[in-house]
C-alpha positions as a printed NumPy array, in Angstrom:
array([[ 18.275,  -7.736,  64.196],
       [ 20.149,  -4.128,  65.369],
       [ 18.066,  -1.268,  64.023],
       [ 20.101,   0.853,  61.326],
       [ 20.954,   3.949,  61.892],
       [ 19.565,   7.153,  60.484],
       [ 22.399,   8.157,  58.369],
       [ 22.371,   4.64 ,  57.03 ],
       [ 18.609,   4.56 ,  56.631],
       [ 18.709,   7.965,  54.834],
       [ 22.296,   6.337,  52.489],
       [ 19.743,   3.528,  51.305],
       [ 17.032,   5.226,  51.044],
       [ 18.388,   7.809,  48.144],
       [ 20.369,   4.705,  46.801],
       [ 16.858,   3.174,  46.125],
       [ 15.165,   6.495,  44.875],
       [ 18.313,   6.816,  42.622],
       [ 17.732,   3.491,  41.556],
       [ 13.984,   3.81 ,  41.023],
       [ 14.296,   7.18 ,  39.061],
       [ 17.275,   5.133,  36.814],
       [ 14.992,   1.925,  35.672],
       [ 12.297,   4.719,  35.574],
       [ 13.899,   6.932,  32.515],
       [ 15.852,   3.477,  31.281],
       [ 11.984,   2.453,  30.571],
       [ 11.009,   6.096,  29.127],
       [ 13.566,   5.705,  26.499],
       [ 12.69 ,   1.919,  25.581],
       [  8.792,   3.056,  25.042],
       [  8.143,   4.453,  21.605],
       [  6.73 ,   7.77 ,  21.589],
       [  4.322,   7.665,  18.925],
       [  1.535,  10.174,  18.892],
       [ -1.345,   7.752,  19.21 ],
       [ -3.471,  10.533,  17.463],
       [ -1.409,  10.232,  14.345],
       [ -4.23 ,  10.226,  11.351],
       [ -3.139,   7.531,   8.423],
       [ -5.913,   6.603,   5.753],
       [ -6.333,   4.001,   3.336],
       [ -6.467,   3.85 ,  -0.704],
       [ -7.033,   0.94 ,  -3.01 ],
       [ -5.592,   0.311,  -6.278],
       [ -6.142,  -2.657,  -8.861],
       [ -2.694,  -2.276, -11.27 ],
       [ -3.344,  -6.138, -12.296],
       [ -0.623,  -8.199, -10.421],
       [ -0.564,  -7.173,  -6.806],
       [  2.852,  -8.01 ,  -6.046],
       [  4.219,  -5.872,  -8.639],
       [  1.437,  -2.867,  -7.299],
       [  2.56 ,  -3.849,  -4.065],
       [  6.25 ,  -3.49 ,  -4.775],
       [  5.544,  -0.25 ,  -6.34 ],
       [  3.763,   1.441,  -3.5  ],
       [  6.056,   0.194,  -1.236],
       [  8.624,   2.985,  -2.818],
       [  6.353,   5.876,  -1.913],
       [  7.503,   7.887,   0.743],
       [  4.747,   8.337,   3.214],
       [  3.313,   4.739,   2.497],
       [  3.13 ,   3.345,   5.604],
       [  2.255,  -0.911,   4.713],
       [  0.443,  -2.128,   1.621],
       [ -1.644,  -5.468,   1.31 ],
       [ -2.061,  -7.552,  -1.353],
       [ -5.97 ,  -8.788,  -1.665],
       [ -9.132,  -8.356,  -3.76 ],
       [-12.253,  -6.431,  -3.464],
       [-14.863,  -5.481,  -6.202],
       [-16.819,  -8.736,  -6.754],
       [-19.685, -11.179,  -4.931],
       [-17.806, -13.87 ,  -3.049],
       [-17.037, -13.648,   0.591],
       [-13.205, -14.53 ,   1.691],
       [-12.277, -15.74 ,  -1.887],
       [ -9.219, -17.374,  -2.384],
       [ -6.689, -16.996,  -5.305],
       [ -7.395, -20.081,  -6.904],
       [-11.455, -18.727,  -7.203],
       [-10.593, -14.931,  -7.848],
       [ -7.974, -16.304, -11.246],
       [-11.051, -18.387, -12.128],
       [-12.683, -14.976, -12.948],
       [-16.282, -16.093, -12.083],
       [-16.008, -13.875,  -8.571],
       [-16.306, -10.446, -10.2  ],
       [-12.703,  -9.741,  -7.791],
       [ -9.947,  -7.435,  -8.869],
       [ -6.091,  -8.783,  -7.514],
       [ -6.013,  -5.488,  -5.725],
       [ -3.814,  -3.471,  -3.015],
       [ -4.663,  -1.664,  -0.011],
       [ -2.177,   1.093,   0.748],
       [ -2.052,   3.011,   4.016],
       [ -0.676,   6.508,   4.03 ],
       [  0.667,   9.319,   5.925],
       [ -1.156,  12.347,   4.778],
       [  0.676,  14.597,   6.112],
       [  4.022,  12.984,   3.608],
       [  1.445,  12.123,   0.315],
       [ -1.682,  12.945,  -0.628],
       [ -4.12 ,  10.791,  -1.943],
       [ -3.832,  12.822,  -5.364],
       [ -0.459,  12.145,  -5.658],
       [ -1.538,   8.114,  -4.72 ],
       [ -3.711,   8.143,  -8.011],
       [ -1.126,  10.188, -10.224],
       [  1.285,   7.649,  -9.113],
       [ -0.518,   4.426,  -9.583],
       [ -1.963,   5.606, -13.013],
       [  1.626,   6.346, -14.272],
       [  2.7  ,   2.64 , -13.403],
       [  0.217,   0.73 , -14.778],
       [ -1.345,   0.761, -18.528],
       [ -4.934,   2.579, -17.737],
       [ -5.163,   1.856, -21.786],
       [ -5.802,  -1.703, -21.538],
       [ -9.29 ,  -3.105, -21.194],
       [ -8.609,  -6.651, -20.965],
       [ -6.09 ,  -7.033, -18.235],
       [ -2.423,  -5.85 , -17.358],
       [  0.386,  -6.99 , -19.612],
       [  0.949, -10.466, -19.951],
       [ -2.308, -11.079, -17.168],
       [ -5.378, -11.428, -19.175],
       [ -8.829, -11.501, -17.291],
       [-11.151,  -9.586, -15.424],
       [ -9.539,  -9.875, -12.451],
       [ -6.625,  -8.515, -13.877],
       [ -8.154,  -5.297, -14.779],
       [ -7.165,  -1.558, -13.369],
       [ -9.804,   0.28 , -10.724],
       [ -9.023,   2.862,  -8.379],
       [-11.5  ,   2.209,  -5.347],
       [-13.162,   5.6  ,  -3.786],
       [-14.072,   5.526,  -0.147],
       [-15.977,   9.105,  -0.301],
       [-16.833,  11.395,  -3.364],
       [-13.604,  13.275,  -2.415],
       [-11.51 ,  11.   ,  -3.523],
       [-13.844,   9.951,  -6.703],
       [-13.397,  13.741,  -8.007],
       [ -9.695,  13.525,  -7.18 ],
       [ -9.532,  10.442,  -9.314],
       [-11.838,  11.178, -11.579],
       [-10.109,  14.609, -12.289],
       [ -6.651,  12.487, -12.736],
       [ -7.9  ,  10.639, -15.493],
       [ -9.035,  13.456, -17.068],
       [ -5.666,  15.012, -17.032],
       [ -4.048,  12.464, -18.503],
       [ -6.48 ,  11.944, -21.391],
       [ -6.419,  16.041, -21.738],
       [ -2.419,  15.529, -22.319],
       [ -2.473,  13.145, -25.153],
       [  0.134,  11.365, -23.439],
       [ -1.541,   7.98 , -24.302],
       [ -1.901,   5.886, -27.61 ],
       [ -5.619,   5.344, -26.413],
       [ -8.413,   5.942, -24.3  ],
       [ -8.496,   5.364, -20.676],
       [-10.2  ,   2.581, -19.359],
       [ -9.352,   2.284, -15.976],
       [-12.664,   2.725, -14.282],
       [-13.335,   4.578, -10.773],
       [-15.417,   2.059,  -8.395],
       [-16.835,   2.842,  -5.048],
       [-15.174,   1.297,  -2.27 ],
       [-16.566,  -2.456,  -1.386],
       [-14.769,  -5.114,   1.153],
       [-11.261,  -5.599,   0.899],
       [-10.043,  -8.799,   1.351],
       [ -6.799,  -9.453,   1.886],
       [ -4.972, -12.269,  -0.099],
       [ -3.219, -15.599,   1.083],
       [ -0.313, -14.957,   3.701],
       [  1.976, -16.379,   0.965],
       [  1.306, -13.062,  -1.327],
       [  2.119, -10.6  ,   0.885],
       [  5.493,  -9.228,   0.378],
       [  6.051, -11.81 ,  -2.379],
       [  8.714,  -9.621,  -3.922],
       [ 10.953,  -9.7  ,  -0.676],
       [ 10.455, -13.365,   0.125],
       [ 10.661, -14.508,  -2.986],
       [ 12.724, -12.   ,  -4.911],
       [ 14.293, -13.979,  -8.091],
       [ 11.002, -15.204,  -8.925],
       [  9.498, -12.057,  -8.663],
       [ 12.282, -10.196, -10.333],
       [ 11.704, -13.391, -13.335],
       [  7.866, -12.943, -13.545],
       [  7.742,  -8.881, -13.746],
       [ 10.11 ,  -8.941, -16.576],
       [  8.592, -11.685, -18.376],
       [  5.72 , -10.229, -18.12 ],
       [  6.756,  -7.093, -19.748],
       [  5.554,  -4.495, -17.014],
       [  8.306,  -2.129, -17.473],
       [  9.119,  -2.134, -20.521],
       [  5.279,  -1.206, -21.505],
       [  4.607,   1.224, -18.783],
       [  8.044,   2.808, -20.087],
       [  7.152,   2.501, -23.574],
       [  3.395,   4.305, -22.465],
       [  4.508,   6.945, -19.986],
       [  8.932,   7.486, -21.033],
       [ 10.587,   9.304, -18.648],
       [  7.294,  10.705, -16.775],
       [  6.619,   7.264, -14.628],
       [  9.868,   7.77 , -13.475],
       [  8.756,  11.273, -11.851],
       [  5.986,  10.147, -10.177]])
């Protein structure tokens, strides 16, 4: 084979360096630049059903993915069918991760009190059973004086017909729920849409809270 020459050798060269430096930024702006240091944290809430907490939370600006599961009781990886039984001790519960730097965890427990009925000792709405039951779940005694000091708010403002019963619990294993509950309001949305109204969720949270759970 005849040797190039050295203008030739130098053409092919920069064409391949050119090249290179092309599939080089082409791959740059494919690869997400997300600040691997990025702090989220974690909050769990027992509002009764978890698809409708679920749903809820999933409206929150700076709620990065919510899971539907239960926590609070004695049996290891429960299953729905054992947690509705009520003899597990589980809340139906949800486990919402958050930005902190968009919401605060204060704002979390404002939130999830004004969209439930913390008056209600024997379940949520048309769900009747322990598992049904409100809890907010506290990781560190931060967040049990930040929920603690929510609840007394809201009793201090009279807002509500009656006391509230919605009881702060330390933090225990979370485990999440069947595949088929996650997201259950966006795979199956008529049902969903059927069950929360029949149930009477917002029409008693409205009747409880009026305009305010709007706000919050």
């Amino acid at each position: 084979m005849r040797a190039r020459s050295a203008p030739v050798v130098a053409i092919v060269a920069g064409l391949a360096a050119t090249g290179l430096a092309f599939f080089s930024s082409a791959g740059a702006e494919d690869t997400p630049t997300h600040d691997e240091s990025k702090r989220l944290a974690s909050a769990v809430f027992a509002g009764g059903c978890f698809w409708c907490v679920e749903s809820d939370f999933d409206k929150v600006d700076g709620v990065i993915d919510t899971i539907s599961g239960y926590t609070g009781g004695h049996v290891a990886k429960p299953t729905y069918k054992q947690v509705s039984g009520e003899d597990t001790g589980h809340y139906e519960a949800v486990k919402v991760t958050y930005d902190p730097d968009v919401v605060t965890y204060d704002y979390l427990v404002s939130y999830f009190l004004h969209h439930v009925d913390p008056t209600d000792a024997d379940g949520q709405f048309c769900d009747k059973g322990d598992s049904y039951r409100t809890a907010i779940f506290v990781a560190n005694p931060e967040e049990r004086t930040i929920a603690e000091a929510d609840i007394a708010a809201v009793e201090a403002s009279g807002v509500l017909p009656a006391p509230v019963v919605t009881q702060v619990i330390s933090a225990d294993t979370f485990w999440p729920a069947e595949d088929y509950h996650q997201n259950y309001y966006i795979k199956n949305p008529i049902k969903y849409r059927y069950y929360r109204a029949s149930c009477g969720r917002d029409g008693r949270v409205k009747e409880l809270w009026g305009e305010s759970a709007a706000t919050h």
